[in-house]
C-alpha angles and dihedrals in degrees: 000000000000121000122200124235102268103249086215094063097049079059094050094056100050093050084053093055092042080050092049093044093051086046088055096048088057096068124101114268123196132001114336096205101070120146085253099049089044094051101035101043101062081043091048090051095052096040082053086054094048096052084047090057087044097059097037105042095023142261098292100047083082107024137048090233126135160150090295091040117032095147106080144159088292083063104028094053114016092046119019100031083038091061101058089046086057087053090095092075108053082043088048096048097042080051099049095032104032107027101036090230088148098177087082100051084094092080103029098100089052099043087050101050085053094050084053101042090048092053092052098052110040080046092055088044083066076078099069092036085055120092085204105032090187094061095069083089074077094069099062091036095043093230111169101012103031138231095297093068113116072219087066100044089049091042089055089032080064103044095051093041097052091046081049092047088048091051091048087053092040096093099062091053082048083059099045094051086052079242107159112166086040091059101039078057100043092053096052084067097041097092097051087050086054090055094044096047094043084062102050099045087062097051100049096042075057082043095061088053100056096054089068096048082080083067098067086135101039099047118079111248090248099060095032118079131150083244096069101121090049085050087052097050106046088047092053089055087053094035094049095046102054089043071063095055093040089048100042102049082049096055094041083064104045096028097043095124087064098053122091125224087252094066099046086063098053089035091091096037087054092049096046089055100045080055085063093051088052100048094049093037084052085044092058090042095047090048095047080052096054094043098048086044087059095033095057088036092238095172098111090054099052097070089062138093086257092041091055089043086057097044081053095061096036099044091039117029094033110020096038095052096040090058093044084049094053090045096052095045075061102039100035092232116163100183085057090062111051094047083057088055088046088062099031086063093042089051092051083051091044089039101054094038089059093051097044103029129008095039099032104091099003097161099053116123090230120039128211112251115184112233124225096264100063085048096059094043094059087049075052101052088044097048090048098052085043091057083047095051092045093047094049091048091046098062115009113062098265095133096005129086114274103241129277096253086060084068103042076044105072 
C-alpha cells in the first residue's frame, strides 16, 4: 500500500528552513573593528549599565530630574526633537505616492525604516523618562486624565503611525523572506497605509506643540506662541528632510556596493530637489516667525540674554541655511547642501531644547542641567538604532534592487 507524503511534515520543513535562514542573518557580516564599532560599543555597554541603575534604584539616582522638572533630555531630545527629525518620511512618501514625483522612490524604503526606527526607539525612551515606566499603558487607555488629553491623541498618533510605518516598510521584509504571496498582498495596502500614516504624522508633530501650549507661564515669550503646533509641523517638513540629505549622503558612502549605476546618477538630482523643499519649507517658517514676533510685540524682549540667544537660533540655524539651500539648488552645489542639512538639523536640536529646556522655566532660581548619564544613554539610544538600520540594509532590499520574481509577480 502507498502512503502519501504527510502535508504537516512538508510544513514543517519549510518553517525549519525560514528558522535556519533567520539564524544565519543573525550572524555577524563584514569587519568588526570599524571606527563606529570601536567608538559605540564601549558607549553602548555603559548606556545598558545606566539604564540598569535607573530601573532598579529609580529615576533620580541617574538624572537631575524632579518634581519641579520632570521633562528632561530623554524628552526634550529623544522624543520631542526625534520627532522632528522623523518628519522626512511622512514628506517623502506624500511626495512619491501623492504627488507622483518618482525621482525620489529610490529612497523611500530607507527614509521610511528610519522614520520607523526612529519612532520605536525615542517612544521606547518615554520608559526611562517615566517614574513609573509601567504607566505608560495610561497613556493608550486614557486612565487618569481621559480621552480628551492632547497626551492621549499623541500617545495613540504614535502607536497607528508607527503600525502604518511598519506596513509601508512590510514588503521589503516580504522580499527578504522570498515571501511572495505575502508581498503581492502587502503592496496592494501600501497606498492606503501612505494615506493613513501622512495623516497622522501631521496630527501628532501639531500634537507636540500642543502640549506646550499648557506652559504659557513657564516658556519664555519668545519661544511660546498660540501657533505652536503649525510651528511644529512646518519644522518637521524642513527638519526631516534634511535628516534625508544627511542620511543619504551618509548611506551612499558606506553602502555603495549596494547602489546601481542608475541611482548614482540620480543620487545628486534627488539631492538638489530635496534642497529646494527645504528652502521653501525654511521660507514659510522664517516669515510665520517674523509675523508672530510683531504680532505678540515682542520688541522689549530682542535686546536681552534670552533675545540674542534667539537671534542666534533663528540668523544662524534658519536664515543661514535657508539662504545656502537656495544658493546650492542654483549652483548645484552638493557640498552646500549638505552643510545646509548639517545647521538645519542643529537648529531643530537648538529649536526644541529651547522650547522644552533652556527657555521653559527660565526664571526659575535652579535650572535643570542634564547629568552625564542621560547624555550617554541617548548616544546609546542612537548607536543602537544605528546597529539596527545597517544590519537591515545590509541584508533585506532597502537600496538595492527588489529581486527579479517581484517584477514577473505582479
Amino acid at each position: 500500500m502507498i502512503q502519501a507524503t504527510p502535508q504537516p511534515l512538508y510544513q514543517e520543513n519549510k518553517e525549519t528552513n525560514v528558522f535556519k535562514f533567520i539564524l544565519s542573518e543573525l550572524k555577524p557580516q563584514g569587519k568588526i573593528f570599524t571606527p563606529f564599532n570601536v567608538i559605540s560599543i564601549p558607549v553602548i555597554i555603559t548606556g545598558l549599565i545606566i539604564m540598569y541603575i535607573r530601573f532598579t534604584q529609580g529615576i533620580g539616582s541617574v538624572t537631575n530630574l524632579s518634581q519641579e522638572v520632570p521633562w528632561g533630555l530623554w524628552i526634550g531630545f529623544d522624543v520631542v526633537t526625534g520627532v522632528a527629525f522623523a518628519g522626512g518620511a511622512y514628506v517623502l512618501v506624500f511626495m512619491v505616492y501623492i504627488l507622483n514625483l518618482e525621482k525620489y522612490r529610490p529612497i523611500v524604503r530607507v527614509t521610511v525604516l528610519n522614520g520607523f526606527l526612529a519612532y520605536l526607539f525615542y517612544s521606547a525612551a518615554l520608559l526611562l523618562d517615566l517614574g513609573r515606566p509601567l504607566s505608560i499603558v495610561n497613556v493608550i487607555i486614557g486612565n487618569g486624565f481621559g480621552v480628551s488629553s492632547v497626551l492621549f491623541l499623541v500617545g495613540w498618533h504614535f502607536l497607528l503611525y508607527m503600525l502604518a510605518l511598519l506596513l509601508e516598510f512590510s514588503p521589503a521584509i516580504a522580499e527578504w523572506l522570498n515571501a511572495r504571496k505575502a508581498r503581492k498582498f502587502l503592496s496592494g495596502l501600501t497606498l492606503a497605509a501612505v494615506i493613513f500614516g501622512i495623516t497622522l504624522s501631521a496630527l501628532h508633530q501639531s500634537g507636540i506643540g500642543a502640549l506646550f501650549l499648557m506652559a504659557k507661564e513657564k516658556i519664555h515669550p519668545l519661544w511660546y506662541n498660540s501657533y505652536m503646533p503649525l510651528m511644529f509641523v512646518v519644522s518637521s517638513v524642513f527638519g526631516g528632510i534634511s535628516m534625508v540629505i544627511l542620511e543619504g549622503s551618509i548611506s551612499s558612502k558606506v553602502f555603495d556596493y549596494q547602489l546601481d549605476k542608475n541611482h548614482h546618477k540620480q543620487h545628486k538630482s534627488i539631492l538638489h530637489g530635496l534642497s529646494k523643499v527645504c528652502a521653501v519649507g525654511m521660507f514659510v517658517y522664517l516669515f510665520m516667525q517674523i509675523l508672530i514676533f510683531v504680532h505678540q510685540q515682542n520688541m522689549p524682549y530682542l535686546f536681552s540674554p534670552m533675545g540674542y540667544w534667539f537671534m542666534f537660533e533663528l540668523l544662524g540655524f534658519v536664515l543661514l541655511p535657508m539662504l545656502l539651500f537656495f544658493q546650492s539648488y542654483r549652483t548645484q552645489n552638493i557640498t552646500m547642501i549638505k552643510v545646509a542639512s548639517v545647521l538645519t538639523l542643529l537648529g531643530i536640536v537648538l529649536n526644541r531644547m529651547n522650547v522644552s529646556i533652556i527657555a521653559f522655566q527660565y526664571e526659575a532660581a535652579v535650572r535643570y542641567v542634564p547629568t552625564w548619564q542621560e547624555f550617554i544613554v541617548t548616544l546609546t539610544i542612537i548607536f543602537i538604532e544605528i546597529w539596527v538600520l545597517r544590519w537591515i540594509i545590509t541584508r533585506m532590499p532597502v537600496l538595492r534592487k527588489s529581486p527579479d520574481w517581484v517584477n514577473t509577480n505582479h
